[in-house]
C-alpha positions, 0 to 999 in steps of 0.5 A: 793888718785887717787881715789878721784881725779878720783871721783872729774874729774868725777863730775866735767865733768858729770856737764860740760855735763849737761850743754850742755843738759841744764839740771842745776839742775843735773849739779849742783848736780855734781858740788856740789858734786866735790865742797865738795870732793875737801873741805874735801879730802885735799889729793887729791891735793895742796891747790892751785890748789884746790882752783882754782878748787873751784873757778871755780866750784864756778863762775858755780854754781853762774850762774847756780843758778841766770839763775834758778832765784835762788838767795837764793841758790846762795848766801847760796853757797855764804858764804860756799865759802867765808867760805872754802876760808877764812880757806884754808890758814891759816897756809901757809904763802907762799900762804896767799895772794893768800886767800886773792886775791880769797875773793877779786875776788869772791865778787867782782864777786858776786856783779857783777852777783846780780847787774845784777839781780838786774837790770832784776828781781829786785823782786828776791832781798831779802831785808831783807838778806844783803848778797843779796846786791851787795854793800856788796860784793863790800865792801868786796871785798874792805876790803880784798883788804886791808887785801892783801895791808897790807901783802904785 
């Protein structure tokens, strides 16, 4: 509905503001708040550019949590991500590769983000949570990109 699409550029620019008063925790606030308009109002727009959406909204609050040494948030909003990416084209064959592709790339990028963690704040690593590994999301990362060779 329009009205959920204005509610979601609203969020999205309230957050984009935020950050330049340097305020992340309200910035995230919106974010979150666009992130899960866009995940439950499927109306609002195509799959694919809901996604985009997300992806970037994603790539924000992935640096507004490790900025805020908040890697445990980070990696909640991690596997939510990996979760809506992993269901958002299961029945639409002409887009699949793209799911497959955005898994690649956001563990790809999540890996590369905790590995710079990893080097300035080794202590912020939970050992003992594999999702803060960033050999993990690498491998993941390589996994999917096999699953998008095989449907190519």
């Amino acid at each position: 509905s329009v009205q959920s699409a204005m509610q979601i550029r609203t969020n999205f620019k309230v957050a984009f503001l935020n950050e330049f008063r340097k305020e992340a925790r309200a910035a995230l606030k919106s974010y979150i708040k666009a992130y899960e308009q866009l995940i439950q109002e499927v109306d609002v727009a195509g799959v694919v550019e809901r996604m985009a959406l997300c992806n970037h909204i994603t790539i924000r609050m992935y640096q507004r949590y490790l900025q805020s040494h908040d890697v445990g948030a980070a990696v909640h909003h991690c596997r939510i991500h990996t979760a809506t990416l992993r269901s958002c084209c299961a029945d639409d064959e002409a887009v699949v590769w793209r799911k497959w592709h955005w898994l690649v790339a956001n563990h790809q990028l999540f890996g590369e983000l905790l590995d710079s963690v990893a080097q300035q704040l080794p202590m912020l690593i939970d050992q003992s949570d594999m999702w803060q590994f960033s050999g993990f999301h690498y491998q993941s990362a390589a996994a999917y990109c096999n699953r998008l060779k095989q449907w190519a």
